[in-house]
RONULO-249937 format. One record per residue (C-alpha): residue number from 1; residue in three letters; x, y, z. Coordinates in Angstrom, 2 decimals. Each point is the difference from the previous one (the first is absolute). Layout:
BEGIN
(NUM, 'Ala', (X, Y, Z))
...
***
This chain:
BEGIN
(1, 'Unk', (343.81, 61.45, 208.85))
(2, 'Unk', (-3.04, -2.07, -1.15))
(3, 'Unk', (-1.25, -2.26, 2.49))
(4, 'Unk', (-0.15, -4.10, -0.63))
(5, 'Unk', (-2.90, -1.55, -1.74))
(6, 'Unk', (-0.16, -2.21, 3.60))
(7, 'Unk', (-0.38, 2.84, 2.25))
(8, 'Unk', (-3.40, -0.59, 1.65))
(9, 'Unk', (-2.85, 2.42, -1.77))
(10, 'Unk', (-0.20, 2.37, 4.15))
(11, 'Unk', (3.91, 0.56, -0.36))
(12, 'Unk', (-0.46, 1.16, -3.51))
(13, 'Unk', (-1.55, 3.41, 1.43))
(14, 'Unk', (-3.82, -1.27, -0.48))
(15, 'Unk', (-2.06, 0.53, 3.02))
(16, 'Unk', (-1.19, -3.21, 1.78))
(17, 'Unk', (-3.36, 2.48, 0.48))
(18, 'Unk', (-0.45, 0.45, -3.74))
(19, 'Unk', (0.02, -3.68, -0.51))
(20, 'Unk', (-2.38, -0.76, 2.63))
(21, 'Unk', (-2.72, 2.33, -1.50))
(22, 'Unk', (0.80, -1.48, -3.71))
(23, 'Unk', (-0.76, -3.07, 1.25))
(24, 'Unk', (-3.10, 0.55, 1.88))
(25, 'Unk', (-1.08, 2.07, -3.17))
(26, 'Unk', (0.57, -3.19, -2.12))
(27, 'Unk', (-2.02, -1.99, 2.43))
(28, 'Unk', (-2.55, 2.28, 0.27))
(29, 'Unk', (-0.48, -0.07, -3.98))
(30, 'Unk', (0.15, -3.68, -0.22))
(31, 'Unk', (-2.70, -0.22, 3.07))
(32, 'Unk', (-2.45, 2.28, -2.10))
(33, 'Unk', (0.81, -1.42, -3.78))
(34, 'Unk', (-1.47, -3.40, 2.28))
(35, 'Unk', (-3.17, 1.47, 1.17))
(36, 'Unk', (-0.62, 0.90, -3.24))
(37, 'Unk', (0.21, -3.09, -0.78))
(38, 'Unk', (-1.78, -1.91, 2.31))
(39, 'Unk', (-3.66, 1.41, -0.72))
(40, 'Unk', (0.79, -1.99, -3.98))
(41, 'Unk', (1.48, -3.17, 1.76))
(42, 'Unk', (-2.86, -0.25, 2.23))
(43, 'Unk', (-2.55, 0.18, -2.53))
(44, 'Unk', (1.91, -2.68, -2.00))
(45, 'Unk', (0.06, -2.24, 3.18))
(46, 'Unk', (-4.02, 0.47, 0.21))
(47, 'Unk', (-1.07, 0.14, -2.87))
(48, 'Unk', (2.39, -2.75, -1.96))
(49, 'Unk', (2.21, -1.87, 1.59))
(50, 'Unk', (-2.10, -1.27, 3.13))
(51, 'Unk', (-3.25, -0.87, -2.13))
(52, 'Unk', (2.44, -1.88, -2.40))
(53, 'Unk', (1.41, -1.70, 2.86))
(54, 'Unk', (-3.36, -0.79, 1.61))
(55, 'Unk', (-1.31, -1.12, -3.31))
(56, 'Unk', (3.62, -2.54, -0.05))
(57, 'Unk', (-0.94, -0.99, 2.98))
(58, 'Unk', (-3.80, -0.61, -0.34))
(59, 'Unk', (1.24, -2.32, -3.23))
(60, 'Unk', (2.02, -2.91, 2.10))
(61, 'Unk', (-2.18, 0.52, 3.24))
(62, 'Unk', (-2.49, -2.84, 0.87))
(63, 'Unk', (-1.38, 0.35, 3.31))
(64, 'Unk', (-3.12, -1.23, -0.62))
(65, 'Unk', (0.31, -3.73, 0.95))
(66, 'Unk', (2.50, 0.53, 2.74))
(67, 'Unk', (-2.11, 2.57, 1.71))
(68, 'Unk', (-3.37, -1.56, -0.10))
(69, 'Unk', (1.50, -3.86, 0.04))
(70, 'Unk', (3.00, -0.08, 2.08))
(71, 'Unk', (0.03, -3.79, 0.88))
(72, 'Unk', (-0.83, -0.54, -3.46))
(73, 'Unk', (2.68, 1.79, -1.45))
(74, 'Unk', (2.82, -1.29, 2.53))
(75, 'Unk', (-1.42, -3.72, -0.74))
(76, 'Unk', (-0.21, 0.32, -3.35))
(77, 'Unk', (4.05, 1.87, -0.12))
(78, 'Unk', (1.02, -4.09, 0.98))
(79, 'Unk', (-2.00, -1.71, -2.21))
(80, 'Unk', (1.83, -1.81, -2.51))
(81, 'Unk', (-2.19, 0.46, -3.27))
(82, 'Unk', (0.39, -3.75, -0.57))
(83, 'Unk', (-3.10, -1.23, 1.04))
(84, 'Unk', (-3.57, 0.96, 1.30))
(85, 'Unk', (0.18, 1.77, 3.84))
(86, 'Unk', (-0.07, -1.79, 2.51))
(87, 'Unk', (-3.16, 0.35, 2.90))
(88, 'Unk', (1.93, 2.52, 1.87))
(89, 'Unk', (-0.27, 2.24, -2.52))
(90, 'Unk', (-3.74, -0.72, -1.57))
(91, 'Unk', (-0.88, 0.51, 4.40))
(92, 'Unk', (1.93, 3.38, -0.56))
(93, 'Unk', (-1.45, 1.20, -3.30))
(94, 'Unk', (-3.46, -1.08, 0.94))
(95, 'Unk', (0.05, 1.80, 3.81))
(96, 'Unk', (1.18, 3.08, -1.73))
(97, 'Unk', (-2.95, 0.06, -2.90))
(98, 'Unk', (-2.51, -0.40, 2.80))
(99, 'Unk', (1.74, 3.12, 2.35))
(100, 'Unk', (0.97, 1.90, -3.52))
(101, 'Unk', (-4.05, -0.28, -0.25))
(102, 'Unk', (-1.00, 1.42, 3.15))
(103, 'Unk', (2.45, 2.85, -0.36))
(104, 'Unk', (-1.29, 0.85, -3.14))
(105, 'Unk', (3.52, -0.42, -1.74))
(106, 'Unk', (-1.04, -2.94, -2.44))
(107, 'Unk', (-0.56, 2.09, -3.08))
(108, 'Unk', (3.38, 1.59, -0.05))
(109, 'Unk', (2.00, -3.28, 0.92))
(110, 'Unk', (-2.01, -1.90, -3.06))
(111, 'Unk', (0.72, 2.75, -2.70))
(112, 'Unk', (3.30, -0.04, 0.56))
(113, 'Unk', (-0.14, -3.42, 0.03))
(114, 'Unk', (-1.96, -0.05, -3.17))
(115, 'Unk', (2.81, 2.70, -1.97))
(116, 'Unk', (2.32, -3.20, 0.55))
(117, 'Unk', (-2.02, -3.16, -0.97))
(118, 'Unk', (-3.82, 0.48, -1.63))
(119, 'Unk', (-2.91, -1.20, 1.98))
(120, 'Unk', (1.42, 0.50, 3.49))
(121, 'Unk', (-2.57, 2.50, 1.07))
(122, 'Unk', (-2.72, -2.02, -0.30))
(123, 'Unk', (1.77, -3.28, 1.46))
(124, 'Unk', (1.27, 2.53, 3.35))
(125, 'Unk', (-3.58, 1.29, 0.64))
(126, 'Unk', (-2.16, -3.15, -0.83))
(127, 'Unk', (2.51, -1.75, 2.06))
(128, 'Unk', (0.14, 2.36, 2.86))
(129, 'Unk', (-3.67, -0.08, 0.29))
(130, 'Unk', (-0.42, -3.54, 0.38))
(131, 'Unk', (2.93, -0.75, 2.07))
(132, 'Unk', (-1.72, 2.77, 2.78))
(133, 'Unk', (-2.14, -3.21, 0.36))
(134, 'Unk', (2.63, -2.93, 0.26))
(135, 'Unk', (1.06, -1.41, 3.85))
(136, 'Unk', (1.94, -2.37, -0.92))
(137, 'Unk', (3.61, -0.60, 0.13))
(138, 'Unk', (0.57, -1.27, -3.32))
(139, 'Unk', (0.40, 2.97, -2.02))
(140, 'Unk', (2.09, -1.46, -3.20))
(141, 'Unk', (-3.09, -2.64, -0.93))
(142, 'Unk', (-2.59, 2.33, 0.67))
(143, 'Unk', (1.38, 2.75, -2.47))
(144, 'Unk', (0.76, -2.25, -2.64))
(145, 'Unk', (-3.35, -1.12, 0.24))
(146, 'Unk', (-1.15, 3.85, -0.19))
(147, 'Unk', (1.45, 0.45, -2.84))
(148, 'Unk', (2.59, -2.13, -2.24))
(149, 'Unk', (1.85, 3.19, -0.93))
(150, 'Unk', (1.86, -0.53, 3.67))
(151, 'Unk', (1.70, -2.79, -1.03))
(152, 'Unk', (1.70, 1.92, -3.61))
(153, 'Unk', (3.02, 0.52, 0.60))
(154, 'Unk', (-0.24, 3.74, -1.96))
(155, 'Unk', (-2.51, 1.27, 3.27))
(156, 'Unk', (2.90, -0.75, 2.51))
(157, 'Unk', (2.36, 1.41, -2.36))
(158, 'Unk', (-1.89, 3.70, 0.05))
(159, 'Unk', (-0.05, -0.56, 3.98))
(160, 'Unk', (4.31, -0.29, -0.40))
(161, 'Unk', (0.56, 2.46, -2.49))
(162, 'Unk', (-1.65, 2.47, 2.63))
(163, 'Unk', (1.52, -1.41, 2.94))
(164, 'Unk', (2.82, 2.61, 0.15))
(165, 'Unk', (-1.02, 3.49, 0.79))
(166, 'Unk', (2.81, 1.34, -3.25))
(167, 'Unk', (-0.63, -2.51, -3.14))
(168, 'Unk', (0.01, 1.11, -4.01))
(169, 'Unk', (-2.66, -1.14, -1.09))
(170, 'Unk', (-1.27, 3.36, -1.19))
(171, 'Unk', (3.01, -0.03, -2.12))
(172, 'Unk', (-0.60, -2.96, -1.37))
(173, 'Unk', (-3.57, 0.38, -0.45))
(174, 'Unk', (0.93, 3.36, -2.17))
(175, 'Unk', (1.99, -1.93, -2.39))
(176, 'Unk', (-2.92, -2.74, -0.07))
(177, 'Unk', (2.14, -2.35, 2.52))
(178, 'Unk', (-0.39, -2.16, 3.15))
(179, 'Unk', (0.81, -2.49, 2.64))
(180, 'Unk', (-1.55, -3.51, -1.02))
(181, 'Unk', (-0.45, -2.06, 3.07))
(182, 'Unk', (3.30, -1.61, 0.08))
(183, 'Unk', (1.34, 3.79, 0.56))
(184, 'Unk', (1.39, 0.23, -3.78))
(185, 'Unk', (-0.45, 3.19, -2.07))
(186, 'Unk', (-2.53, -0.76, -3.02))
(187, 'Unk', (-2.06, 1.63, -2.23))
(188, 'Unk', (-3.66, 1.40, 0.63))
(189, 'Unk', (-2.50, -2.05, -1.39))
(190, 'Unk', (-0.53, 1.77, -3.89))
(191, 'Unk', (-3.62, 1.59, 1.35))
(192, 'Unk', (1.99, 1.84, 2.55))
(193, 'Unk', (2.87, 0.88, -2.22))
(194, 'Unk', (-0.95, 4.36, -0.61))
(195, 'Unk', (3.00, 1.72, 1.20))
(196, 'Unk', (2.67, -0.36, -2.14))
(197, 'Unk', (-1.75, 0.36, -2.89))
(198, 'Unk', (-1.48, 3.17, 1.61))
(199, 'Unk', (4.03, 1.36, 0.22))
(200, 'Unk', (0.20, -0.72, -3.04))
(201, 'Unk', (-2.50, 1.42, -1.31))
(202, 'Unk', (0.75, 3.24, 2.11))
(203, 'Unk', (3.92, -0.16, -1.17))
(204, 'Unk', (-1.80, -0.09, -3.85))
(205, 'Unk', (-2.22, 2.58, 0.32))
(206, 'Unk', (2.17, 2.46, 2.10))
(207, 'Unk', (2.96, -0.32, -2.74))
(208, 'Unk', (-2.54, 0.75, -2.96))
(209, 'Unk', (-1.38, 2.75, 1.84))
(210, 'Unk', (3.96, 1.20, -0.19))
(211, 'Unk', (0.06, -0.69, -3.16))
(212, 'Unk', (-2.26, 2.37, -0.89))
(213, 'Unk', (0.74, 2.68, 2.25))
(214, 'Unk', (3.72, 0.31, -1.88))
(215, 'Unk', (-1.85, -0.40, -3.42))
(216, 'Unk', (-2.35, 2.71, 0.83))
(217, 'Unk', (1.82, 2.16, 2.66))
(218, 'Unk', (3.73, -0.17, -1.89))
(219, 'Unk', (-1.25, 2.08, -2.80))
(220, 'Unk', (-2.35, 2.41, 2.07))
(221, 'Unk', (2.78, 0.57, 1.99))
(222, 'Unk', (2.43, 1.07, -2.81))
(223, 'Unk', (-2.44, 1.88, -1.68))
(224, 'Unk', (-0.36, 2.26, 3.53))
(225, 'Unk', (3.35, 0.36, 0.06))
(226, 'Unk', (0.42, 1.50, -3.34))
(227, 'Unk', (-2.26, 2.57, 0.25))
(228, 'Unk', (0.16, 3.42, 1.01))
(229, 'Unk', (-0.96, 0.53, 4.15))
(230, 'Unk', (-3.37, 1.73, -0.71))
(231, 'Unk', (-1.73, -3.10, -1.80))
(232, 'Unk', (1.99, -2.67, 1.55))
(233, 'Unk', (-1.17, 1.58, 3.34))
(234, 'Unk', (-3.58, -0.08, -1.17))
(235, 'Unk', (0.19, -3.79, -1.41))
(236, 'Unk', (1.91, -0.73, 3.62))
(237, 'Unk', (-3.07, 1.02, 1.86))
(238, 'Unk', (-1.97, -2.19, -2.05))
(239, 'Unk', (2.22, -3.06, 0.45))
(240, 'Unk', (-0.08, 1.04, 4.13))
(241, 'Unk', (-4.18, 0.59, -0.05))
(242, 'Unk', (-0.24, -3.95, 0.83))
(243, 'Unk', (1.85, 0.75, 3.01))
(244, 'Unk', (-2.87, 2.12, 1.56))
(245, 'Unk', (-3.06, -2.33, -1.24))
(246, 'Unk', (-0.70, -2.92, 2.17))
(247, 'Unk', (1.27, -3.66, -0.91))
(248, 'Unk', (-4.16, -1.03, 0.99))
(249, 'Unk', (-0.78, 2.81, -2.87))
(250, 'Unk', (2.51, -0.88, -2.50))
(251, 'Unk', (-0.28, -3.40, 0.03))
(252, 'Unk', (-4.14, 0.07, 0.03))
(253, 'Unk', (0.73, 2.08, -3.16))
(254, 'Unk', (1.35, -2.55, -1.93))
(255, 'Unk', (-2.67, -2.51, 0.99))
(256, 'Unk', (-2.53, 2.59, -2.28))
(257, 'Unk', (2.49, 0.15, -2.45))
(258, 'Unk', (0.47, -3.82, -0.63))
(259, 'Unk', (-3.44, -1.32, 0.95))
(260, 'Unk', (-1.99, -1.89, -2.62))
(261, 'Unk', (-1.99, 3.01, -1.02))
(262, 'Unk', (2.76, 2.68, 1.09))
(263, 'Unk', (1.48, 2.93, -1.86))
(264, 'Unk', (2.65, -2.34, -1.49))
(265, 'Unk', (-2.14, -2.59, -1.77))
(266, 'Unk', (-2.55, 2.11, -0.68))
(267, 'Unk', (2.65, 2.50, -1.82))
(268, 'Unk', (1.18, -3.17, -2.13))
(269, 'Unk', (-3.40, -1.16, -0.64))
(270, 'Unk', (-0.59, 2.88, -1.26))
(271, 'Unk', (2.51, 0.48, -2.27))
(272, 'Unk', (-0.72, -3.84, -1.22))
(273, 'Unk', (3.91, -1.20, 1.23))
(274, 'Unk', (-1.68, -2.87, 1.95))
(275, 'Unk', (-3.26, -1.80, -0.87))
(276, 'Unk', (-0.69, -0.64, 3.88))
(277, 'Unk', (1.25, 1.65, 3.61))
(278, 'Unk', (3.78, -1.37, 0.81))
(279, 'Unk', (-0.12, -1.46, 3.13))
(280, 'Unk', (2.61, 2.37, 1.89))
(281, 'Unk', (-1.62, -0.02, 3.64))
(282, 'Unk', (0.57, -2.27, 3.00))
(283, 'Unk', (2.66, -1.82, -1.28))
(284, 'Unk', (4.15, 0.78, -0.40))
(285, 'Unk', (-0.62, 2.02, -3.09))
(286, 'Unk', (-1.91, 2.34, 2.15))
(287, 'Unk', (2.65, -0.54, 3.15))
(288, 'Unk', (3.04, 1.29, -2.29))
(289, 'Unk', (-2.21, 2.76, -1.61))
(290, 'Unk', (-1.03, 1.68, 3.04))
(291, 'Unk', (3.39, -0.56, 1.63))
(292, 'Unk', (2.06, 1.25, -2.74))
(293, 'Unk', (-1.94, 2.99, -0.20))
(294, 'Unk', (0.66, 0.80, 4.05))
(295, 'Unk', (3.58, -0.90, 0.07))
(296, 'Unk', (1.11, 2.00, -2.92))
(297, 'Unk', (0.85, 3.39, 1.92))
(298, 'Unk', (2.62, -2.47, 1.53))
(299, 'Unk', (1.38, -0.81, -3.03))
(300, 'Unk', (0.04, 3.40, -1.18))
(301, 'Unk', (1.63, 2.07, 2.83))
(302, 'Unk', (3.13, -1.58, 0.54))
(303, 'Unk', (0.38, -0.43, -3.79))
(304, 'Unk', (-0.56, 3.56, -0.39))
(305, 'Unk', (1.79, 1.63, 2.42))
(306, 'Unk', (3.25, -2.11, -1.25))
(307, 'Unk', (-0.97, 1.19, -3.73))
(308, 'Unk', (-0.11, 3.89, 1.51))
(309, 'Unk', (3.37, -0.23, 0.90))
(310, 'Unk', (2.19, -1.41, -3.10))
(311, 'Unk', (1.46, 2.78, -1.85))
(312, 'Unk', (-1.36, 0.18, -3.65))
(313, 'Unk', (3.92, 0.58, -0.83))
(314, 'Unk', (0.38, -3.85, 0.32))
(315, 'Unk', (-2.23, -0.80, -3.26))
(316, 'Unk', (0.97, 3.08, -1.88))
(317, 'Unk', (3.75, -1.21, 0.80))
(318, 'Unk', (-0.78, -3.64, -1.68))
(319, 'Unk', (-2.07, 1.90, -2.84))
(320, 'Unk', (3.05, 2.18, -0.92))
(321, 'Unk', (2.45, -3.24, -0.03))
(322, 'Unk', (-2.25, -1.49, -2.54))
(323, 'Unk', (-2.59, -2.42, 1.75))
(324, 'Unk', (-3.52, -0.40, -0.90))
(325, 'Unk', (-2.67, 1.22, 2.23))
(326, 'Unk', (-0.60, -3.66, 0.99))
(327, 'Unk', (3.36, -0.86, 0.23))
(328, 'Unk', (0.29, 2.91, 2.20))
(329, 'Unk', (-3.02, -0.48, 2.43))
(330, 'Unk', (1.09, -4.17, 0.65))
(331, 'Unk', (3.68, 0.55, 0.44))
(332, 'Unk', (-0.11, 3.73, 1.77))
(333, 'Unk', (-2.89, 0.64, 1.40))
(334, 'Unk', (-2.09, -2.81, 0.97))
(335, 'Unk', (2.81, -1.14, 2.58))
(336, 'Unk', (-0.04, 3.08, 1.39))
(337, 'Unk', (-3.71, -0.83, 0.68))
(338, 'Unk', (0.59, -3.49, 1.60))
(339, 'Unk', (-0.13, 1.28, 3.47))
(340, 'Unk', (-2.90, 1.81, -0.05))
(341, 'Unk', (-1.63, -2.90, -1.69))
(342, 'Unk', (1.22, -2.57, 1.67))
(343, 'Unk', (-1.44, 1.86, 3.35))
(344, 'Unk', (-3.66, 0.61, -1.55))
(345, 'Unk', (0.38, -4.03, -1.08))
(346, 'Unk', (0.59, -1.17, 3.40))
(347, 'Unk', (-2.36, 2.78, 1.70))
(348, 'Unk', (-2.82, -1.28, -2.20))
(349, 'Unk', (0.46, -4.07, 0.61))
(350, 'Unk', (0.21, -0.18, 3.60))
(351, 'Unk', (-2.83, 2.70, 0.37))
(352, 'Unk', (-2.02, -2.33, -2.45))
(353, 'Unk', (1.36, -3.38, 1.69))
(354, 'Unk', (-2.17, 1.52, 2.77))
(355, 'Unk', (-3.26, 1.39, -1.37))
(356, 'Unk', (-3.23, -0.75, 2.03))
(357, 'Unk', (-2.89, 2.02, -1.19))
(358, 'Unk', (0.15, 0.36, -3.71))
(359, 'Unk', (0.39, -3.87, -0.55))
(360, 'Unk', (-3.11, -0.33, 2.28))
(361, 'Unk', (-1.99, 2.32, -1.50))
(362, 'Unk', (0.70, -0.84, -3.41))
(363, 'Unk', (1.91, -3.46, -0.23))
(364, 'Unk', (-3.14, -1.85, 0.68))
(365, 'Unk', (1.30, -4.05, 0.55))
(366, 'Unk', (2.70, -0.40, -2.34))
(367, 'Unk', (1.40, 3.52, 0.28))
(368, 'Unk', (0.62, 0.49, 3.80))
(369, 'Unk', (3.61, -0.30, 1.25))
(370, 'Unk', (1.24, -2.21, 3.15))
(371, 'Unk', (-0.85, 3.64, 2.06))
(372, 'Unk', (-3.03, -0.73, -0.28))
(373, 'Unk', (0.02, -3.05, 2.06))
(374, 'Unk', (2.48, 1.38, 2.69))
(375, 'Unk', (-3.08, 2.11, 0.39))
(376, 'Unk', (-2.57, -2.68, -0.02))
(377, 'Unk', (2.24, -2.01, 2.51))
(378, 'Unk', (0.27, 3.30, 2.51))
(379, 'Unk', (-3.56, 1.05, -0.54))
(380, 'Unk', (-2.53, -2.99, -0.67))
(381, 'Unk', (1.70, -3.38, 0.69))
(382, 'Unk', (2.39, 1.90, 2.86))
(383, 'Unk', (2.44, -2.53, -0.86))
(384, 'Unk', (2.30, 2.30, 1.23))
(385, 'Unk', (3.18, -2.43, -0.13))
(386, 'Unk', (-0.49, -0.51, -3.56))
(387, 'Unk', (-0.74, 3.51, -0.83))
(388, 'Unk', (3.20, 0.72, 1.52))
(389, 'Unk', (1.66, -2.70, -1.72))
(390, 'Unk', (-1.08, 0.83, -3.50))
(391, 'Unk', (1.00, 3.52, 0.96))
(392, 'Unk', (3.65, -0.95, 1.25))
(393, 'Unk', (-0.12, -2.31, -3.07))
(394, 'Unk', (-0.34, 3.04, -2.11))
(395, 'Unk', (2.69, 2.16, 1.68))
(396, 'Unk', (2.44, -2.89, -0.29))
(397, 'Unk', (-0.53, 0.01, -4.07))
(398, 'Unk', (0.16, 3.51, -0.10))
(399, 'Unk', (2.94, 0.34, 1.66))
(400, 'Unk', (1.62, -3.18, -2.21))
(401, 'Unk', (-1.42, 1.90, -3.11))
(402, 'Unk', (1.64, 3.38, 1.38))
(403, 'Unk', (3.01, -1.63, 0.29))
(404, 'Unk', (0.57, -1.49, -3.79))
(405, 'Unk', (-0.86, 3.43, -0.89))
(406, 'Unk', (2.51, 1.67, 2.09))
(407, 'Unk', (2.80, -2.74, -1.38))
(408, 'Unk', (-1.13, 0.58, -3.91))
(409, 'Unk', (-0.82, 3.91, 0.59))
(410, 'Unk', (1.25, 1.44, 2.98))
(411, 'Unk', (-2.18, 1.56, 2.67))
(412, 'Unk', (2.99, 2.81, 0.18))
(413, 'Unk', (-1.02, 0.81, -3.74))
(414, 'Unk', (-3.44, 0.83, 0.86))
(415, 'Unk', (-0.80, 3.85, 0.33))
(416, 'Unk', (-3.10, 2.05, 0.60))
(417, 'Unk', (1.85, 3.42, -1.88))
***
């Protein structure tokens, strides 16, 4: 007699024992599959994901004002924007300049001051150094007879947009924005306005640099594929020698071979194509040249390796039904390619989107790209909320960009072979 499909699984003859062990076994192999795991999720935590979230952070934090000017900032927190301050708050600005001078802490409080609203450096430390002097009680007349810039209604409006330790106005500065006085979002003044044409630039030059990498890498690619092992092996290795040169070397190359009296003009001088040296050097010919040339290999690889692995029965199959070689490559083959393609493509533009060192070295003014001045922010100006800005600026329009391409493509589509 068979027993019921409800009889419970110990009174079916299967030792309680047995399941015990089973079940530590399963534990045991989930424990270790996780501490194999960990070592990889830790150095994601380290290496990405908390210096992305520091650099978030660093972007909306504003400290600077609220640290070094606490009065201040509280004060200036209930002030209306209507009108000029009122003595309370010229006494509490003009106390903290003097003690902001002793401790040494002027400098920082007036660049800051200055990112917001031109000229404030100079007004906070030729202000600060004369008001050391002043006994008096009458601290509103005395600074608007220092200097008439204390009664513009702009200098008390840099003092309120930095009133709150968390404020955009990085983010608004990196899309040449900011806060007028009244506390309404404007534009920068047009001297100021760099950094949107700088994305653009960097979103123009990082797609032709694409461009080029399909144009040149598409074909390379298919040729590899179609040879036999022993010379596509060989031409591999070339296409892979870039990989163990160093970016400082390759890059430097190309600044011989583009120069006004390099081995490019002086080749087509030579032969009498030009009647003078093409100006190819510090400029974006030069930028998409160089970077073309180094992001090629990641064009090529994923390309290839999807090429290697499409039976030539496919083409011989639309030969025999009586399509044209061309007909034959657009309608069978090439899709077949797509995902490989597609995954060079989008390998290529954000690596580009990105590029420091080759626009530096060989983008001169007009050919650098807006990584250029996260660096200058983070290095020489250490701007550091800005830098972050225009770097979480960035990620946003990557990611925006990523996803158009994963509704028009399809990020699932994309293989590596």
């Amino acid at each position: 007699m068979s027993m019921s499909a409800d009889t419970p699984a110990d009174e079916q003859g299967i030792d309680p024992q047995l399941k015990a062990r089973l079940r530590k076994a399963e534990r045991f192999l989930k424990i270790r599959a996780l501490l194999l795991v960990v070592p990889l999720m830790l150095f994601v935590l380290f290496t990405f994901v908390m210096p992305l979230a520091e650099m978030l952070y660093r972007s909306v934090h504003n400290p600077v004002l609220v640290e070094a000017m606490p009065e201040v900032a509280r004060l200036m927190q209930e002030w209306d924007s209507q009108e000029l301050p009122g003595e309370e708050i010229y006494a509490a600005v003009g106390k903290a300049l003097v003690e902001a001078r002793k401790e040494k802490t002027i400098g920082r409080i007036a660049n800051r001051l200055n990112s917001e609203y031109s000229g404030m450096r100079s007004l906070l430390t030729g202000s600060a150094r004369k008001l050391q002097r002043y006994k008096g009680d009458d601290y509103k007349n005395f600074m608007l007879q220092l200097d008439p810039d204390w009664g513009e209604a702009e200098t008390w409006g840099a003092f309120k947009v930095l009133s709150s330790e968390y404020t955009l106005t990085h983010y608004l500065a990196a899309f040449d924005m900011q806060y007028d006085s009244k506390g309404k979002i404007v534009p920068q003044p047009e001297e100021r306005q760099i950094y949107v044409d700088m994305l653009l630039k960097t979103l123009k030059l990082s797609l032709l640099v694409t461009v080029f990498c399909v144009l040149l890498g598409y074909p390379l690619a298919y040729y590899l594929s179609i040879l036999p092992p022993s010379k596509s092996n060989l031409l591999m290795i070339l296409v892979l020698l870039p990989f163990w040169t160093s970016l400082l070397v390759r890059t430097s190359s190309w600044i011989v071979m583009l120069q006004g009296q390099g081995v490019v003009n002086s080749v087509l001088l030579g032969l009498g194509v030009i009647g003078e040296p093409l100006d190819m050097m510090y400029n974006q010919i030069g930028t998409v040249v160089a970077m073309t040339h180094i992001l090629l290999p990641f064009m090529i690889l994923p390309t290839y390796s999807v090429m290697k692995s499409i039976s030539p029965v496919y083409m011989r199959a639309a030969r025999s039904l009586g399509a044209t070689p061309a007909h034959a490559f657009m309608r069978v083959y090439f899709p077949q390619t797509v995902p490989g393609l597609s995954a060079g493509a989008i390998l290529v533009f954000i690596l580009s989107i990105g590029y420091y060192i080759t626009p530096a070295l060989v983008g001169g003014r007009t050919g650098q790209m807006i990584s250029n001045l996260i660096a200058y922010h983070m290095q020489t100006s250490l701007n550091w909320g800005l830098g972050a800005a225009l770097a979480g600026s960035l990620l946003v329009v990557v990611l925006v960009l990523y996803w158009i391409y994963n509704r028009l493509v399809g990020a699932s589509q994309m293989k590596l072979g």
